[in-house]
N, C-alpha and C positions, 0 to 999 in steps of 0.2 A: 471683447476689448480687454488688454492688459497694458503692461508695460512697454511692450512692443507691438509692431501691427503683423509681426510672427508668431506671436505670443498663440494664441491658439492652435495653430499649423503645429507650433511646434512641442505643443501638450498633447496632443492627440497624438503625435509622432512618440513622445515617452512614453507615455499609456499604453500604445500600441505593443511595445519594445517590452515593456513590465508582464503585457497581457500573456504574449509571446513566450518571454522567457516563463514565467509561472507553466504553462503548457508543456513547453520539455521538459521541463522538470520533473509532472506530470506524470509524462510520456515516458521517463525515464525510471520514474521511481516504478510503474508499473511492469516495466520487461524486467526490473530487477526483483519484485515479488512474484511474480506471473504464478509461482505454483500454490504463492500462500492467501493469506488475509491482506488485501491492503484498502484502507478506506475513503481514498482518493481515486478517482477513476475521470477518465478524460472520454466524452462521448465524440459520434462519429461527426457530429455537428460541431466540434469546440466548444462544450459546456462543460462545466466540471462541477465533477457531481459526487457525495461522498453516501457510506451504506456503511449501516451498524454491522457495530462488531459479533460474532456468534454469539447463539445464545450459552450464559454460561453454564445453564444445565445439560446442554447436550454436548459440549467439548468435556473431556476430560480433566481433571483437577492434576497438578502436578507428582502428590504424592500417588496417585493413583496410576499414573503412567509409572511412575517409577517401580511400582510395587508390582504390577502387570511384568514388566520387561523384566526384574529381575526372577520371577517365577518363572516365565517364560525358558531365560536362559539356564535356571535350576536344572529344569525338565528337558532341558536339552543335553544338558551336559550328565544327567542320572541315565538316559537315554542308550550315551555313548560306553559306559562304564562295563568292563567286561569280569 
């Protein structure tokens, strides 16, 4: 019972529309991460379900990639040197 005797019909109908749009949104943030980490995931049932982020001991630290890639391209370029 509300203020109108649509009142419910038509809360269930916005819910539905809110439920809906959250889902693409979803749906969408997923094919746009697809290669990486993303902690929202949409199941095949319509639940939405989130999963911890990597551990941070076994990703890489920032300096540490950096200091990797640029020895990498040292030894690349000492390689080349005639």
């Amino acid at each position: 019972v509300g203020p109108s005797q649509q009142y419910v019909e038509e809360s269930r109908k916005g819910h539905e529309k809110v439920v809906d749009g959250w889902r693409k949104a979803v749906e969408a943030a997923e094919k746009a991460n697809a290669g990486g980490y993303w902690p929202v995931h949409l199941n095949d049932d319509g639940t939405i379900t989130t999963s911890l982020p990597p551990d941070p001991n076994v990703v890489l630290d920032l300096t540490d990639g950096i200091e990797k890639s640029v020895a990498a391209a040292t030894t690349a370029s000492e390689a080349y040197v005639v």
